[in-house]
Gaussian input, Z-matrix of N, CA and C with variables (Angstrom, degrees):
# hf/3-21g

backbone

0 1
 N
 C     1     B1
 C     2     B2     1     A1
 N     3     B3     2     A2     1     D1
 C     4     B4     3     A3     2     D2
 C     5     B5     4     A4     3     D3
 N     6     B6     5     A5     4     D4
 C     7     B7     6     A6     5     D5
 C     8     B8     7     A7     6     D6
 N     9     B9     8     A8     7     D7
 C    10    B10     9     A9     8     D8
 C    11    B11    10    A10     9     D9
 N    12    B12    11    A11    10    D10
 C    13    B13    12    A12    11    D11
 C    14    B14    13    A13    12    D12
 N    15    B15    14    A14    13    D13
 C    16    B16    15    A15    14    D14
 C    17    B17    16    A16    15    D15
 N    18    B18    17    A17    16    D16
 C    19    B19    18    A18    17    D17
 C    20    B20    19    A19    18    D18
 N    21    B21    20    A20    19    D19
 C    22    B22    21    A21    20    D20
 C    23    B23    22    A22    21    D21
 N    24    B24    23    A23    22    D22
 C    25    B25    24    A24    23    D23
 C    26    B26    25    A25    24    D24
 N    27    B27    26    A26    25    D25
 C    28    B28    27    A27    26    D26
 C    29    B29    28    A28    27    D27
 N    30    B30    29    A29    28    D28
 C    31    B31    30    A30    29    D29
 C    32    B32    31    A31    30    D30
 N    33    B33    32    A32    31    D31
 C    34    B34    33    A33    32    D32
 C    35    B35    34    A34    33    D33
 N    36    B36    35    A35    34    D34
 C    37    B37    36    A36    35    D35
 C    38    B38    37    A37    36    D36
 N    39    B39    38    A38    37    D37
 C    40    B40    39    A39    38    D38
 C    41    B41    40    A40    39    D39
 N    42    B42    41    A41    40    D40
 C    43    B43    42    A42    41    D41
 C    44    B44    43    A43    42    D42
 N    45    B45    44    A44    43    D43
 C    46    B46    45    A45    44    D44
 C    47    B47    46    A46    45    D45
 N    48    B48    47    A47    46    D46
 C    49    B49    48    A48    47    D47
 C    50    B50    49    A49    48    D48
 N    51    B51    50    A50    49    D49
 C    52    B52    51    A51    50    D50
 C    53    B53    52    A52    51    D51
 N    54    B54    53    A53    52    D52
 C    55    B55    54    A54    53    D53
 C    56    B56    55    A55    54    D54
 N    57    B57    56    A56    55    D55
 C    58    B58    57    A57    56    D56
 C    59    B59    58    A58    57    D57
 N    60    B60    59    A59    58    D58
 C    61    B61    60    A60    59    D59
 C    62    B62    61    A61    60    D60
 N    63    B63    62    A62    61    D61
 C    64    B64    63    A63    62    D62
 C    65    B65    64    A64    63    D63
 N    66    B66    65    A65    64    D64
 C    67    B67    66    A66    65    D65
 C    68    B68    67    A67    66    D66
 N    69    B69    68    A68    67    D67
 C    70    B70    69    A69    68    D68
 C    71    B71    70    A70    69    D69
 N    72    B72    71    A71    70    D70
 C    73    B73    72    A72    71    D71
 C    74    B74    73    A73    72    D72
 N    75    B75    74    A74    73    D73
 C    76    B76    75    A75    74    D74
 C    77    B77    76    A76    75    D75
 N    78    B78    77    A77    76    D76
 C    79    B79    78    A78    77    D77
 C    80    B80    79    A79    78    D78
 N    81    B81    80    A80    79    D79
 C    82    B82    81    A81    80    D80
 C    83    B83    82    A82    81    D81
 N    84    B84    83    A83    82    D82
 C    85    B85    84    A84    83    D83
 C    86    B86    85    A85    84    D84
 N    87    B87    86    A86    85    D85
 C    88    B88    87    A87    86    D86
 C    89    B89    88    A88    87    D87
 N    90    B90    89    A89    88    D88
 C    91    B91    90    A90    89    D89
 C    92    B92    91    A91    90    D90
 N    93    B93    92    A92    91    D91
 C    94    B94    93    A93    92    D92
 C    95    B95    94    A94    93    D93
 N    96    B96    95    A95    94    D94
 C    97    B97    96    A96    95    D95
 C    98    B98    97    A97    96    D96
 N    99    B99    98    A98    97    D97
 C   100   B100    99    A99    98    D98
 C   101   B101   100   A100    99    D99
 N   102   B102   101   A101   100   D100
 C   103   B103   102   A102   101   D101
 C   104   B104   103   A103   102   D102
 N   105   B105   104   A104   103   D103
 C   106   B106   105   A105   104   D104
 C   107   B107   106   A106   105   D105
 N   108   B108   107   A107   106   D106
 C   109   B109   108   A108   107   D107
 C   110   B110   109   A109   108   D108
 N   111   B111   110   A110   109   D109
 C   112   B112   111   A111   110   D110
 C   113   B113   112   A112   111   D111
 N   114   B114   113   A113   112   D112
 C   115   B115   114   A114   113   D113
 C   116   B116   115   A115   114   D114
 N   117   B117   116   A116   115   D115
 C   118   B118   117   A117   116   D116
 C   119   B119   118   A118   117   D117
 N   120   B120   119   A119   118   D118
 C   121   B121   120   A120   119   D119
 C   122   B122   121   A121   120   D120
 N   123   B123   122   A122   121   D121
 C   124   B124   123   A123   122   D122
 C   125   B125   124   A124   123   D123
 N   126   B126   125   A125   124   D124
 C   127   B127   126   A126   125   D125
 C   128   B128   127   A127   126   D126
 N   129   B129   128   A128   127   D127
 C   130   B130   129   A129   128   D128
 C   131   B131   130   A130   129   D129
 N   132   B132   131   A131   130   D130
 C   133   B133   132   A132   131   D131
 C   134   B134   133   A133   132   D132
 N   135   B135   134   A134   133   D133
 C   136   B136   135   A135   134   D134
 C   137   B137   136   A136   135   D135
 N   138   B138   137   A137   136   D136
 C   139   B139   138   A138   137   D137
 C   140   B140   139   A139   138   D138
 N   141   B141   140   A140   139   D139
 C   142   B142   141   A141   140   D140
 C   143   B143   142   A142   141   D141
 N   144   B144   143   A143   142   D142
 C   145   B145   144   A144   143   D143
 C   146   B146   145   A145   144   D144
 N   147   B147   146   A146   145   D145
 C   148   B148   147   A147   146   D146
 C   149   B149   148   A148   147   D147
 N   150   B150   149   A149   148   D148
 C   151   B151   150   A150   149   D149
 C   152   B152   151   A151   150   D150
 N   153   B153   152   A152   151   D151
 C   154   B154   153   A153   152   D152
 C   155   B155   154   A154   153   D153
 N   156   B156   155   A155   154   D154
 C   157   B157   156   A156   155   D155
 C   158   B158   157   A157   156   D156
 N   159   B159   158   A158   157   D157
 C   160   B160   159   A159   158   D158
 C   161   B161   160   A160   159   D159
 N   162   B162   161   A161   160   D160
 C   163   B163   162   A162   161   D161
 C   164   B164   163   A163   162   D162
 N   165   B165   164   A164   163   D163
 C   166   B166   165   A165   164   D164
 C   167   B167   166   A166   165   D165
 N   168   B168   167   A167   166   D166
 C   169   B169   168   A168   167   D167
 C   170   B170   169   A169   168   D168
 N   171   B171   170   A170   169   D169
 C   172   B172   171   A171   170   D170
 C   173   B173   172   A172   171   D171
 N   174   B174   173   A173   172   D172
 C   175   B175   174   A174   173   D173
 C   176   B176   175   A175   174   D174
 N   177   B177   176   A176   175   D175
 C   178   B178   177   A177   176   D176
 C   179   B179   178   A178   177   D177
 N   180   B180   179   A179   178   D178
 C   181   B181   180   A180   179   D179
 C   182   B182   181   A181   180   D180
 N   183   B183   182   A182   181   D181
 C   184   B184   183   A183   182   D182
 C   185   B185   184   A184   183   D183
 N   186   B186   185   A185   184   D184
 C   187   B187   186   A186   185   D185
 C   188   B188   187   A187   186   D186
 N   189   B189   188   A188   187   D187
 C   190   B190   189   A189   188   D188
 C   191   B191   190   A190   189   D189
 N   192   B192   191   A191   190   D190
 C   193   B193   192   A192   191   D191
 C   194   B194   193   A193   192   D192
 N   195   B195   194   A194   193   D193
 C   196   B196   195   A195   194   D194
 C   197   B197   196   A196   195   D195
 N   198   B198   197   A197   196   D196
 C   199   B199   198   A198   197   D197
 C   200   B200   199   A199   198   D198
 N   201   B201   200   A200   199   D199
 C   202   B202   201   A201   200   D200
 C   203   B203   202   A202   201   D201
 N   204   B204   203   A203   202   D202
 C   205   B205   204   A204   203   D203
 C   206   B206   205   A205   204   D204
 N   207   B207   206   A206   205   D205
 C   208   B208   207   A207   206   D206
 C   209   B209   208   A208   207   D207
 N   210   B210   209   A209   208   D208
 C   211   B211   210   A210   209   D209
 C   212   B212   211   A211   210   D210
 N   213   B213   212   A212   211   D211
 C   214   B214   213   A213   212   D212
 C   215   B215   214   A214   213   D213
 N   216   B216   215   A215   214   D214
 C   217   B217   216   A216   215   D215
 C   218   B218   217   A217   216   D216
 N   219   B219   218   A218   217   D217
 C   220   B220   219   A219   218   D218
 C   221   B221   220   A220   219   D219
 N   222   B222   221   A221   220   D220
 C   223   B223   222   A222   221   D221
 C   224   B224   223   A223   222   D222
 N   225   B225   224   A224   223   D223
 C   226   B226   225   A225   224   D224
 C   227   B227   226   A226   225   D225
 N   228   B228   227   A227   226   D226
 C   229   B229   228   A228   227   D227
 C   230   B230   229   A229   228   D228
 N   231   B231   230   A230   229   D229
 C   232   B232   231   A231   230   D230
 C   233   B233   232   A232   231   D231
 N   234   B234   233   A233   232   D232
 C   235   B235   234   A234   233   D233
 C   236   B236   235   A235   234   D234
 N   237   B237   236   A236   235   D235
 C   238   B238   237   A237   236   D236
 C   239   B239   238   A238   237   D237
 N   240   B240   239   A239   238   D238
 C   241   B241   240   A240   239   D239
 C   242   B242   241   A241   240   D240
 N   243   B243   242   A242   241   D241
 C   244   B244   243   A243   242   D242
 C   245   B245   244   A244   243   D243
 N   246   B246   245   A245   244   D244
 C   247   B247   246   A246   245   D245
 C   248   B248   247   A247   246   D246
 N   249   B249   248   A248   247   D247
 C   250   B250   249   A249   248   D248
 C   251   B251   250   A250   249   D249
 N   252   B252   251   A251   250   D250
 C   253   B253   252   A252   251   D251
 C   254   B254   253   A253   252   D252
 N   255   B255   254   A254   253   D253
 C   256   B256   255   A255   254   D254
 C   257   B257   256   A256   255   D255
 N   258   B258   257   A257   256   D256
 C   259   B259   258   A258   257   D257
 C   260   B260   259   A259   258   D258
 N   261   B261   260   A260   259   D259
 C   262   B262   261   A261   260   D260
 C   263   B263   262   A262   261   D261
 N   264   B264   263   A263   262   D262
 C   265   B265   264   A264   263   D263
 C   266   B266   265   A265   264   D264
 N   267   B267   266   A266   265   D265
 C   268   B268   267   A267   266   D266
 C   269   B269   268   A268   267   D267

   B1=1.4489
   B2=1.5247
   B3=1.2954
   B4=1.5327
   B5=1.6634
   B6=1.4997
   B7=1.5016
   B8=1.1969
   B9=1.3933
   B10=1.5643
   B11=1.6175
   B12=1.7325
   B13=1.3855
   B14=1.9716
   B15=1.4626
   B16=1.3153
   B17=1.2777
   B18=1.4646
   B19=1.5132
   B20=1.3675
   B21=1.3136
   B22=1.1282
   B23=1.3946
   B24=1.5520
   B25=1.3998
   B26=1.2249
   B27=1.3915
   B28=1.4790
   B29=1.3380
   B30=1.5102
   B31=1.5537
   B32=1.5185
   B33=1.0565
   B34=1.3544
   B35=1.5223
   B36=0.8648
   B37=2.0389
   B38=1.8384
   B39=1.5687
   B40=1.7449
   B41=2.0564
   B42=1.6683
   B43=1.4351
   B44=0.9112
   B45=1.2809
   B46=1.2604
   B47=1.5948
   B48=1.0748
   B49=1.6859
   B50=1.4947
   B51=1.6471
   B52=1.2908
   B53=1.3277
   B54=1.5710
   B55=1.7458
   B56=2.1177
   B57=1.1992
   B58=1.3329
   B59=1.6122
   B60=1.5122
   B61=1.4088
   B62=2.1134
   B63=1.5219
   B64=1.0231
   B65=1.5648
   B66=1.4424
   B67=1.3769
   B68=1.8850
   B69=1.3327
   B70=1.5614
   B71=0.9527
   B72=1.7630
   B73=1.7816
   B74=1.4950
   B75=1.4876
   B76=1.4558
   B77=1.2007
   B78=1.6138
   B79=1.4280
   B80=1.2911
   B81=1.3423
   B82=2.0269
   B83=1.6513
   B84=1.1717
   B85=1.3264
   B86=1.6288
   B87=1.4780
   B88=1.1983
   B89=1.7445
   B90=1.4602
   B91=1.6988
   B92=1.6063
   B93=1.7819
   B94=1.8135
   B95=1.6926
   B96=1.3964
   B97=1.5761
   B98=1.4997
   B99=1.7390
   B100=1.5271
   B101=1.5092
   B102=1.7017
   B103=1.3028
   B104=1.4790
   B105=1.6370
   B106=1.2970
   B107=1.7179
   B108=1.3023
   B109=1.7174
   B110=1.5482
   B111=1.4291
   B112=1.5839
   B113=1.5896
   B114=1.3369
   B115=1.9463
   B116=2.2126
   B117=0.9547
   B118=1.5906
   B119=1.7491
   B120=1.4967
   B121=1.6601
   B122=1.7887
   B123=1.4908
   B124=1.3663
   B125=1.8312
   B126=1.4920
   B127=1.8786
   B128=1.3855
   B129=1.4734
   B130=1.4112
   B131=2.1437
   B132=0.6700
   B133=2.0083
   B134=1.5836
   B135=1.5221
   B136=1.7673
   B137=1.3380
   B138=1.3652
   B139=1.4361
   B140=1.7706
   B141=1.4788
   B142=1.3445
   B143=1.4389
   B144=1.8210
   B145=1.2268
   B146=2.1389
   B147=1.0755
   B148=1.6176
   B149=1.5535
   B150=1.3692
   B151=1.3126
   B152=1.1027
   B153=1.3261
   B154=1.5727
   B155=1.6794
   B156=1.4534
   B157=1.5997
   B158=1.5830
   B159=1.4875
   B160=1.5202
   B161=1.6149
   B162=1.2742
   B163=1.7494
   B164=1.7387
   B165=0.8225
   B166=1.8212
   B167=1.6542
   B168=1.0476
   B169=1.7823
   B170=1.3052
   B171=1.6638
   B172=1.6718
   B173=1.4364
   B174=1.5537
   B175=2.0166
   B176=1.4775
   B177=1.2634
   B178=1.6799
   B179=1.8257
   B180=1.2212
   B181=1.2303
   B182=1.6724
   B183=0.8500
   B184=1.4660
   B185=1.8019
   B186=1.3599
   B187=1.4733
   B188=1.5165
   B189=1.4074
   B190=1.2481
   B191=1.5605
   B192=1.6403
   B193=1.1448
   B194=1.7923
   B195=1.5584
   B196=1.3354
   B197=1.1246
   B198=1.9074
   B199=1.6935
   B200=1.2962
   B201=0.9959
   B202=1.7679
   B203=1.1455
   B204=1.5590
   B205=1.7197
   B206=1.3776
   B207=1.1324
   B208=1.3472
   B209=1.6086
   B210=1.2414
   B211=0.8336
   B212=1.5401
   B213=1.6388
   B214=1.6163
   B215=1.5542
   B216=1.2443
   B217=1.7937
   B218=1.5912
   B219=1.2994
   B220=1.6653
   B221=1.2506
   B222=1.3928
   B223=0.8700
   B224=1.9227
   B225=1.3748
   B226=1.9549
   B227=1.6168
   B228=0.9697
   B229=2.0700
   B230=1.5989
   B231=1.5954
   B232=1.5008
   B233=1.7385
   B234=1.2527
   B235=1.1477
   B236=1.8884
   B237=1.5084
   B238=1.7631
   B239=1.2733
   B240=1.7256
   B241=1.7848
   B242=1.4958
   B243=1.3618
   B244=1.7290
   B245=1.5595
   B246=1.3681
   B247=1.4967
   B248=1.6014
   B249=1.5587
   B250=1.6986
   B251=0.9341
   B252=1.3171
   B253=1.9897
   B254=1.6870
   B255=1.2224
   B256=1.5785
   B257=1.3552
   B258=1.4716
   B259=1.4471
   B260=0.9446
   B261=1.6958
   B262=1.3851
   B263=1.7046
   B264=1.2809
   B265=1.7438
   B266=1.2805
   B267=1.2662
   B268=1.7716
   B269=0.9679
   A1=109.30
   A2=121.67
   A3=136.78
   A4=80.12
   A5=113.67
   A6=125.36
   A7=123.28
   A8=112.64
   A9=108.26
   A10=110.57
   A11=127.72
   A12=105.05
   A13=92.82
   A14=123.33
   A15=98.07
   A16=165.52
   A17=92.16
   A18=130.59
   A19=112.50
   A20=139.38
   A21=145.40
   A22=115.19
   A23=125.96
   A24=118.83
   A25=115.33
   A26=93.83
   A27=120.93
   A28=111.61
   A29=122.03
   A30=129.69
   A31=98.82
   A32=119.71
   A33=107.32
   A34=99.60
   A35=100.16
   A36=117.31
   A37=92.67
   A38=85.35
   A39=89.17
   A40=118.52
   A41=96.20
   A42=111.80
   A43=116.81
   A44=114.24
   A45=130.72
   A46=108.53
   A47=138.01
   A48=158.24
   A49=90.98
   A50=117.49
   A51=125.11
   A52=119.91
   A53=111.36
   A54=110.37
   A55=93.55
   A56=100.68
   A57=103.05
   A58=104.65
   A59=119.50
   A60=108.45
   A61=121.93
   A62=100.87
   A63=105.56
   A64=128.96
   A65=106.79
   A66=130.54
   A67=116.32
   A68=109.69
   A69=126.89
   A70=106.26
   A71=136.40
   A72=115.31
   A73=103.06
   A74=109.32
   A75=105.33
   A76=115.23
   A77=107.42
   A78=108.83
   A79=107.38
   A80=111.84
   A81=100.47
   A82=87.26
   A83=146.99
   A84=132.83
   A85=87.53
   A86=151.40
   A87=143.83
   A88=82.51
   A89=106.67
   A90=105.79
   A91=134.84
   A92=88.69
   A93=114.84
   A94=90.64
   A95=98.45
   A96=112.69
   A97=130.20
   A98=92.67
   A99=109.69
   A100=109.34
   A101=136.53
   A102=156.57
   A103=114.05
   A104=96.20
   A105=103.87
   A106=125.79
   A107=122.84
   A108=110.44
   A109=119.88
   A110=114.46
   A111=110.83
   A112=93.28
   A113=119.37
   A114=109.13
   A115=85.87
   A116=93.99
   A117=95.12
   A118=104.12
   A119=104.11
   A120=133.11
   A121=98.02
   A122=118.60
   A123=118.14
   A124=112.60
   A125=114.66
   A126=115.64
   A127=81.18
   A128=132.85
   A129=92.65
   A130=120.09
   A131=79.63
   A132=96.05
   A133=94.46
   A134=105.98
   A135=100.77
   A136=105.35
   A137=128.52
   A138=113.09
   A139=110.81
   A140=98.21
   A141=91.80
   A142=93.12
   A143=128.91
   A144=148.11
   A145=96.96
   A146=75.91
   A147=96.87
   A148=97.97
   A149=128.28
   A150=104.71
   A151=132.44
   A152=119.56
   A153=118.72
   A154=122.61
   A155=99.56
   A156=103.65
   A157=100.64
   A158=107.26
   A159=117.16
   A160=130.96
   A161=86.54
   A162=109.91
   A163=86.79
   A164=114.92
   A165=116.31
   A166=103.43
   A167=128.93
   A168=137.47
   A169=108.32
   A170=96.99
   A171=113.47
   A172=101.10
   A173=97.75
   A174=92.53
   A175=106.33
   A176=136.22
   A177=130.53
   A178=88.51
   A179=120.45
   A180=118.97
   A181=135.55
   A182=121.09
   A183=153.69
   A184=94.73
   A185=114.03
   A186=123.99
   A187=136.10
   A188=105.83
   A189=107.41
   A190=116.59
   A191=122.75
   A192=116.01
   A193=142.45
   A194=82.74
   A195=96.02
   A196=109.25
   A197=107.82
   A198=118.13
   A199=116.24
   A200=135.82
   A201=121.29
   A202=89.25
   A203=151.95
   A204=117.86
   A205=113.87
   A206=110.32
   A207=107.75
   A208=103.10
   A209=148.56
   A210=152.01
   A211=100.06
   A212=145.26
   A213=142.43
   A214=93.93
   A215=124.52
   A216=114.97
   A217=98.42
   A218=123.56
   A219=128.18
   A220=126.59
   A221=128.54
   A222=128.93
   A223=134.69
   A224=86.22
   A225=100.17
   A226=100.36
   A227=124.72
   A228=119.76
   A229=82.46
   A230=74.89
   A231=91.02
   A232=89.36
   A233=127.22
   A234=112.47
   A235=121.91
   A236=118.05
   A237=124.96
   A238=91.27
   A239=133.06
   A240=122.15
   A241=105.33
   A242=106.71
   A243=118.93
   A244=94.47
   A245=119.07
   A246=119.09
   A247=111.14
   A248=104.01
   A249=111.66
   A250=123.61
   A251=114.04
   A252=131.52
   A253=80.92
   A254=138.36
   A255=118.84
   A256=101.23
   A257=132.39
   A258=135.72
   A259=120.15
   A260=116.07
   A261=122.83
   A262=90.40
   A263=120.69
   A264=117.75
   A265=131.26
   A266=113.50
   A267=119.61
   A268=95.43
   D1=145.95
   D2=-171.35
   D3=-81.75
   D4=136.48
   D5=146.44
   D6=-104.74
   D7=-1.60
   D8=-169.00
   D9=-93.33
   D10=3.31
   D11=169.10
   D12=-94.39
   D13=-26.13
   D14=137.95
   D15=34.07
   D16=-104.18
   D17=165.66
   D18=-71.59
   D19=-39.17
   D20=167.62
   D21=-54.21
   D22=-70.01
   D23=146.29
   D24=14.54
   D25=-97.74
   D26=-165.35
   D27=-43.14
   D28=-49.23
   D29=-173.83
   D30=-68.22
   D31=-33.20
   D32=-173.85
   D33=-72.40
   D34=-54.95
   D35=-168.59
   D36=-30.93
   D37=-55.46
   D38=-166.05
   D39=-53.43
   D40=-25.21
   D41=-175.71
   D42=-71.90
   D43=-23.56
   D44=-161.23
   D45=-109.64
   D46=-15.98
   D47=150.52
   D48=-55.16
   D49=-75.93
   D50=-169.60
   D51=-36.98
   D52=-65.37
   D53=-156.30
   D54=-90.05
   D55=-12.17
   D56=-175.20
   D57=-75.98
   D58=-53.33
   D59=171.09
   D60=-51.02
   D61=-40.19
   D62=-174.40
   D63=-79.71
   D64=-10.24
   D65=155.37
   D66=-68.58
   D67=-43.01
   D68=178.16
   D69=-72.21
   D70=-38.15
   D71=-169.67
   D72=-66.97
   D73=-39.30
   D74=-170.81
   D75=-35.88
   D76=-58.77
   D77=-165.01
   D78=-63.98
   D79=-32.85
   D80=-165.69
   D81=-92.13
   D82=19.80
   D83=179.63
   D84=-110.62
   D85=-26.47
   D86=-125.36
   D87=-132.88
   D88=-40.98
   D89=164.04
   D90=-56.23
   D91=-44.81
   D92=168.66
   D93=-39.79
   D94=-78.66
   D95=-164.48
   D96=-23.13
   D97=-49.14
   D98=-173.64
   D99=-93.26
   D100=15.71
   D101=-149.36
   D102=-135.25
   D103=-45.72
   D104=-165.20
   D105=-50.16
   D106=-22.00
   D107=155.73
   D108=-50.89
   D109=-32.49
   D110=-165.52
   D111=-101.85
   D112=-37.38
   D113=-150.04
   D114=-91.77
   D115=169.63
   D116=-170.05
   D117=-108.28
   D118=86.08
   D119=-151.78
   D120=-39.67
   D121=-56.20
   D122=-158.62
   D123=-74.36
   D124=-21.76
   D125=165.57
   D126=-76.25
   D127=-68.76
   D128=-143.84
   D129=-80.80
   D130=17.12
   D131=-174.62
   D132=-92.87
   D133=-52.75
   D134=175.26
   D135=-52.46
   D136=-43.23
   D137=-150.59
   D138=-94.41
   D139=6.71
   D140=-166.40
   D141=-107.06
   D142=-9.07
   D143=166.28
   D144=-51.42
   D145=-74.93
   D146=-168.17
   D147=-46.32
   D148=-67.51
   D149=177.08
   D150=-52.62
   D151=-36.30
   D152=167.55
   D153=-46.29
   D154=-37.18
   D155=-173.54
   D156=-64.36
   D157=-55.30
   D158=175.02
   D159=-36.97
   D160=-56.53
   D161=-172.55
   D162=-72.50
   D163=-62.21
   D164=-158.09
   D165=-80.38
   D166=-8.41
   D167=151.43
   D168=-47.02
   D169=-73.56
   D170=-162.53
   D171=-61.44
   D172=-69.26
   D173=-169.02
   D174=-44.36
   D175=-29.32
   D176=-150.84
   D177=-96.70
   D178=-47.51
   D179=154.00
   D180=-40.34
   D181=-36.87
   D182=-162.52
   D183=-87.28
   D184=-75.03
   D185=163.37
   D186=-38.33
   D187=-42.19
   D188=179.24
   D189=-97.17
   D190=-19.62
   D191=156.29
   D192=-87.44
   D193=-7.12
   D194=176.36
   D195=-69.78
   D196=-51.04
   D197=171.92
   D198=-61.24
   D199=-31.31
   D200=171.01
   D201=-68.18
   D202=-58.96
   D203=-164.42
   D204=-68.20
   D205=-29.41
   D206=-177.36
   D207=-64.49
   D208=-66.82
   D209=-163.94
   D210=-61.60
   D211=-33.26
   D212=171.73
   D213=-71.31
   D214=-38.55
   D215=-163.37
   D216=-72.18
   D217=-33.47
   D218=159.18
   D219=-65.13
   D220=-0.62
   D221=-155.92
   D222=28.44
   D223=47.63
   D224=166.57
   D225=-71.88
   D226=137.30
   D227=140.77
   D228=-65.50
   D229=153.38
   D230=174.00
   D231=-111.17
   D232=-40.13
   D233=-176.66
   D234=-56.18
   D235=-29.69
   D236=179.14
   D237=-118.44
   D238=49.60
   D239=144.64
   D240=-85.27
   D241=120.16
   D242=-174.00
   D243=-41.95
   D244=-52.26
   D245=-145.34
   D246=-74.66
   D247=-18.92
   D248=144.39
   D249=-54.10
   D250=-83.82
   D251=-167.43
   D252=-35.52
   D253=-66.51
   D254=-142.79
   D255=-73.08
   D256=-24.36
   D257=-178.73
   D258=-63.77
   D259=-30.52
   D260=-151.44
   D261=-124.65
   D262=-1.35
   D263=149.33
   D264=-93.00
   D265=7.51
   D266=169.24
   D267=-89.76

């Protein structure tokens, strides 16, 4: 069986966890801000901590293992893919 449309899924899924959580604190962090006399600042600051760790675990998790299979089911090395070596020499 092909895993790599799969794998694609998933990488997306994970991209989409990622820039989607990190697009969302803003707003509920920029809401916190403009709230904070009425909403009770330190539960909701914890909880928006905790999802971030969560949300930005999985998707960042999600991304980087999906892409190493994806990249072995193509047969890339991951160790001599140019578009590494130059990432990982800055």
């Amino acid at each position: 069986m092909d895993e790599v449309p799969l794998l694609r899924v998933v990488h997306v899924a994970g991209a989409v966890l990622l820039l989607g959580n990190v697009t969302i604190t803003g707003f509920w962090a920029a809401f916190l801000y403009r709230a904070r006399k009425v909403i009770p600042f330190r539960l909701v600051a914890r909880a928006i901590l905790w999802t971030d760790l969560a949300f930005t675990l999985v998707g960042g998790m999600m991304l980087v293992i999906s892409g190493i299979l994806l990249m072995r089911a193509r047969g890339f090395a991951l160790a001599t893919t140019p578009w590494l070596q130059q990432g990982s020499s800055r």
